[in-house]
N, C-alpha and C positions, 0 to 999 in steps of 0.2 A: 517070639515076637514076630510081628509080620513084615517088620523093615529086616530083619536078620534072616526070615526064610526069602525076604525077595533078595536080598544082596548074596545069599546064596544063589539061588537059581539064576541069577545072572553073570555068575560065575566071577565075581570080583572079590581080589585077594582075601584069605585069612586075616592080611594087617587092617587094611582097609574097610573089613565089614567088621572088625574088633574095635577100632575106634572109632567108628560111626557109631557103632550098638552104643559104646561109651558116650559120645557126645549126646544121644539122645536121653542121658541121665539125668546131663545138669541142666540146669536152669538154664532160659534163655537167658542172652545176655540183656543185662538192664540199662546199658549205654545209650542215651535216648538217643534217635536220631535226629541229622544237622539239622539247626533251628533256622538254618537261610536257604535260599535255593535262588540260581541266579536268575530267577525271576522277579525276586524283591525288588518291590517297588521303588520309584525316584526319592529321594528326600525332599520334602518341601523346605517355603525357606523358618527363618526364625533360628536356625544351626549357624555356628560361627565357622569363617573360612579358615580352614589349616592347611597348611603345610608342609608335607614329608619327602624325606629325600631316601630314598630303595637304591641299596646298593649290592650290584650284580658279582656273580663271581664267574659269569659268561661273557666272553664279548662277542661283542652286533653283530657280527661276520654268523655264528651259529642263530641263525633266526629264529629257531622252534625253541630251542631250548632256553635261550635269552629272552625269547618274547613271550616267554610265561609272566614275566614280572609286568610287561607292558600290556597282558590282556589285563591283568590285575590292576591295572595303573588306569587303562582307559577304561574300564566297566567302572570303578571307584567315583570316576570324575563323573559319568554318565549319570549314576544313580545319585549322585549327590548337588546335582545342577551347577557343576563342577566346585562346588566348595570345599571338598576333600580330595584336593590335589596332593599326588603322589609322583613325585620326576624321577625316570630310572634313568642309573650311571650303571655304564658297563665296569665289566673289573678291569681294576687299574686307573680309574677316572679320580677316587677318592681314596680306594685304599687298595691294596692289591686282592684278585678273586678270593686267594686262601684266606684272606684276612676279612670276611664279610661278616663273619660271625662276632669276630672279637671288634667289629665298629659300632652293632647294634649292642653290644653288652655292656660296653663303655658308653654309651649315648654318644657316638660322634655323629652316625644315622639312629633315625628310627625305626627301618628296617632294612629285609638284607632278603636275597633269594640266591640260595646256595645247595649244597646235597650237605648232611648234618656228618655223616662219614668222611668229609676232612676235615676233621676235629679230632679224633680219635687219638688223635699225639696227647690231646688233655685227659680225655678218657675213655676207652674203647666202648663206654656205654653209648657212644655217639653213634657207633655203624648200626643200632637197631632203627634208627631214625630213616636213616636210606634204605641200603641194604646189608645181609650178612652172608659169607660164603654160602650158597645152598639155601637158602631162605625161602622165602617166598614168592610168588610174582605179583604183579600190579594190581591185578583184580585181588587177591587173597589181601597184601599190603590194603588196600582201601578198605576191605572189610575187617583187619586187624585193626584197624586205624579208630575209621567211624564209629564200628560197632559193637566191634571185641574189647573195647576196657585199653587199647593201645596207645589212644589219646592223653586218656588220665595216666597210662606210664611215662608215657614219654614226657608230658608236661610238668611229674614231678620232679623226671632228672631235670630237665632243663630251668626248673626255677631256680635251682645253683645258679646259674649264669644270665639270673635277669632275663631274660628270653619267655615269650609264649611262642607257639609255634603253629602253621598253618600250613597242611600238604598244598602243593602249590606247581603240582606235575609229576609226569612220569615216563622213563625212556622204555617200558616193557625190557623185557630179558635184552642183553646187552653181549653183543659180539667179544667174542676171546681176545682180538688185539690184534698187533701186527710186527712180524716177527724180520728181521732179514735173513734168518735160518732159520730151517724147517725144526722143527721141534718133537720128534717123535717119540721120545724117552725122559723119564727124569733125568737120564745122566745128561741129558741136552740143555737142560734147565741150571747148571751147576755156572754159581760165578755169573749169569747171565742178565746184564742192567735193564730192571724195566720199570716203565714209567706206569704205577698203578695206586689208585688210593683205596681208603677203607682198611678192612681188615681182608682183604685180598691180599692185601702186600703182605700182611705176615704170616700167610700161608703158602702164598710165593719163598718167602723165607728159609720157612721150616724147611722149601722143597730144595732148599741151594739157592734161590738166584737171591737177586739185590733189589728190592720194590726203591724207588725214585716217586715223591709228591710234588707232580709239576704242574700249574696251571695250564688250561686248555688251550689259550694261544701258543703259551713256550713250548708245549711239546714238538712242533715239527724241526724247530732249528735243532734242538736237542737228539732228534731221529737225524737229521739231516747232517750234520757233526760227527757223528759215531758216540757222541755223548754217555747216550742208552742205545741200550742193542735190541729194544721191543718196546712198544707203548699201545696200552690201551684209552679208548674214550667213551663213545656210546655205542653207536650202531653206523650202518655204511651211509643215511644220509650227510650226518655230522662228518666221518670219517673220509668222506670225499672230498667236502669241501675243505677241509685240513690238509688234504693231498700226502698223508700217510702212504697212499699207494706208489708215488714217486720214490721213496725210498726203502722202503717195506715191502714187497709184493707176496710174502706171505699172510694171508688175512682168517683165525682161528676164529670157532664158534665151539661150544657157548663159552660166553662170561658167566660162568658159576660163580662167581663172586658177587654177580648183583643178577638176581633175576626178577626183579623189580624196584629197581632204584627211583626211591620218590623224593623229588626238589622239595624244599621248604622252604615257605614264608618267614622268617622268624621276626618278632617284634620285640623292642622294650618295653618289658613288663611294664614300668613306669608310665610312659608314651600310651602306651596302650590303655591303661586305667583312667588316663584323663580325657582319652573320644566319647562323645557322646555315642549312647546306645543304638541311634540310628546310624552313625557312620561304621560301630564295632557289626552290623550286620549287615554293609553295602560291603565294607572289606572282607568277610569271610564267604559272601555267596559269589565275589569276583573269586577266589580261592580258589574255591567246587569250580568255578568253571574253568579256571585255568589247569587247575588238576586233571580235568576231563577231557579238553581240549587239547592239550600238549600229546598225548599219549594215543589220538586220534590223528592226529597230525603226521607225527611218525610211524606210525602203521600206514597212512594215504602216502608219505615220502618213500621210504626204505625200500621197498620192491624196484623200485625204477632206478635208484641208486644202486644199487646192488647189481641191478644188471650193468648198469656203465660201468663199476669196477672191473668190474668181470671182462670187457668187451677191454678193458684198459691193463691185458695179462695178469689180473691178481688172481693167484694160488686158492681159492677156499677150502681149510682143510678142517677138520674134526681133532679135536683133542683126544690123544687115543686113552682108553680103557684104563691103561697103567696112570696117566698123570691124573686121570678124575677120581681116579679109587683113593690116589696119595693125596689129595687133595683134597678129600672129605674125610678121609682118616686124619690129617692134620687138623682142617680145622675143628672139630670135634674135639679135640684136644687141647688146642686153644681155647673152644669156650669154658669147658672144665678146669682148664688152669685159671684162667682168669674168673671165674664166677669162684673158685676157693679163696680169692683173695680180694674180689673188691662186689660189696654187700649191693651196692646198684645196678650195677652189669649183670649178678646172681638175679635178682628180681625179676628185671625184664629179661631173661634170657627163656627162664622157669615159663615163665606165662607165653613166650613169643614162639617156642619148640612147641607148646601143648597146641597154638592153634595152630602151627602151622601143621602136625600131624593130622589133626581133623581139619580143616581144608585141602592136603593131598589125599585124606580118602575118599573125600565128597570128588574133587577131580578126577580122581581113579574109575571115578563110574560114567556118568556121561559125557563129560568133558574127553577123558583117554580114549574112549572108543570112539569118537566122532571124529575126532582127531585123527586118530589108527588110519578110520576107513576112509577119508578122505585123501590123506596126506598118499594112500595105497593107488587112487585113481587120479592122481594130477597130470 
């Protein structure tokens, strides 16, 4: 084949040109692409005025990651000559952040903008919505999503719980956290309180420490306290303005647990089925854009935050070698135990490893070496 003599001569792994050769077996995928783009046009009138109330599990103080709901909120009104007005409450206004999910399910809101991995206490098929230890990253996530059949996964788990679901952002690969001791061993990690969600924390677990699911405002009193003994959040623009660095001045990379964490829109199925079909496509092309914006946003912030950390004594260290090897040997383990015993988390697990294997060998080729050779001359 001439994709497999050129992925030879270009000298990209045996894994990488084995599942490439294989990808190029199946079938394209048949997930049509989004039917809106935030171009979609205004609504005219003759549509009845509604109103929804989005409830956040961020608060204001985090503008990027919070004001994903409100680009959603103001594009909605925009395209609709403001007749599908949507008002966003940060968390804690209505119900508390963690609890966003369980207000749209119950009908208290009709939606909610949240990461679907603190839900995982109901069932760990939730962390495939965000992210999962070593998973994917944001670009791969959007083409898992949009393209790859991820959509119709995830929206079958989630019709248990009355929910539709809409990506609705993204923080790119996500910083290791922040420690008040260095961490340079598992035996360092034993007994050790840290404030992390998802299925990070029970790979935290396995490793000895204590995972802690604490909302994004609570975590600095909780640092500030001796509470917990590490907490992570997003990346260093979020994490400055939280002022982690005042008590923490140890600051790890990477967050292997999420290397692409994408927020979601979630909606009452219910709710949802009674918008007219002009308003169900003004609110899913503000979605795409909010998705796409959020994740630009912070890649223009983080550099300049990162540097004031830094100029403000914080430590940036690497996670060494020993706790990322336990840490991918864990959670491998975890998904095999849990996909032996619950038939929904097996499903999306099966299809969500296969692409993410053919998306790390398409990356392996010109993505890693561009990468390589740039990151070599900075």
């Amino acid at each position: 084949m001439q994709r497999r003599n050129f992925l030879a001569k270009a000298t990209v792994g045996a894994a990488a040109a084995a599942a490439l050769a294989a990808c190029g077996k199946k079938e394209e995928s048949k997930a049509p692409a989004p039917t809106s783009s935030p171009a979609a046009p205004a609504v005219q009138g003759g549509l009845p005025e509604i109103k929804w109330r989005l409830t956040s599990s961020f608060p204001k103080s985090l503008d990027t990651i919070y004001g994903g709901a409100e680009v959603l909120a103001n594009r909605v009104r925009a395209m609709t000559n403001g007749k599908f007005d949507i008002r966003v409450f940060a968390g804690g206004e209505i119900v508390p952040g963690l609890q966003a999910l369980d207000a749209v399910q119950q009908g208290t809101v009709e939606c909610c903008h949240t990461c679907s991995y603190y839900y995982v206490g109901k069932d760990k098929t939730f962390g495939f919505g965000t992210a999962v230890p070593f998973g994917m990253n944001a670009r791969q996530m959007n083409a898992w999503i949009y393209y790859g059949g991820g959509q119709k996964l995830l929206d079958e788990f989630y019709s248990n719980y009355n929910i539709v679901s809409f990506m609705g952002g993204n923080t790119g690969v996500q910083m290791g956290g922040w420690f008040r001791k260095e961490v340079k061993t598992l035996a360092d990690l034993n007994g050790l309180k840290m404030r992390i969600a998802g299925l990070g924390g029970n790979v935290f677990a396995a490793l000895g420490a204590v995972p802690q699911q604490i909302a994004g405002g609570d975590i600095y009193p909780a640092l500030e306290k001796g509470t917990i003994d590490a907490a992570e959040w997003v990346g260093p623009y979020d994490d400055e303005k939280l002022g982690f660095y005042k008590v923490a001045k140890n600051y790890y990379y990477p967050g292997w647990w999420e290397p692409g964490p994408v927020i979601h829109f979630f909606v009452n199925k219910k709710e949802w089925d009674k918008l007219p079909k002009e308003y169900q496509e003004a609110f899913q092309a503000a979605a795409y854009e909010a998705n796409v914006t959020m994740m630009a946003e912070y890649d223009h912030k983080n550099p300049a935050a990162l540097s004031k950390l830094l100029q403000n004594g914080v430590k940036l260290q690497a996670y060494s070698q020993e706790i990322l090897e336990a840490a991918y040997k864990a959670a491998q383990q975890i998904y095999s135990d849990e996909a032996a015993k619950n038939p929904a988390f097996k499903k999306i697990h099966a299809e969500f490893d296969k692409y993410r294997k053919t998306q790390n060998a398409w990356f392996s080729v010109a993505e890693l070496r561009m990468d390589s050779f740039l990151q070599s001359h900075k």
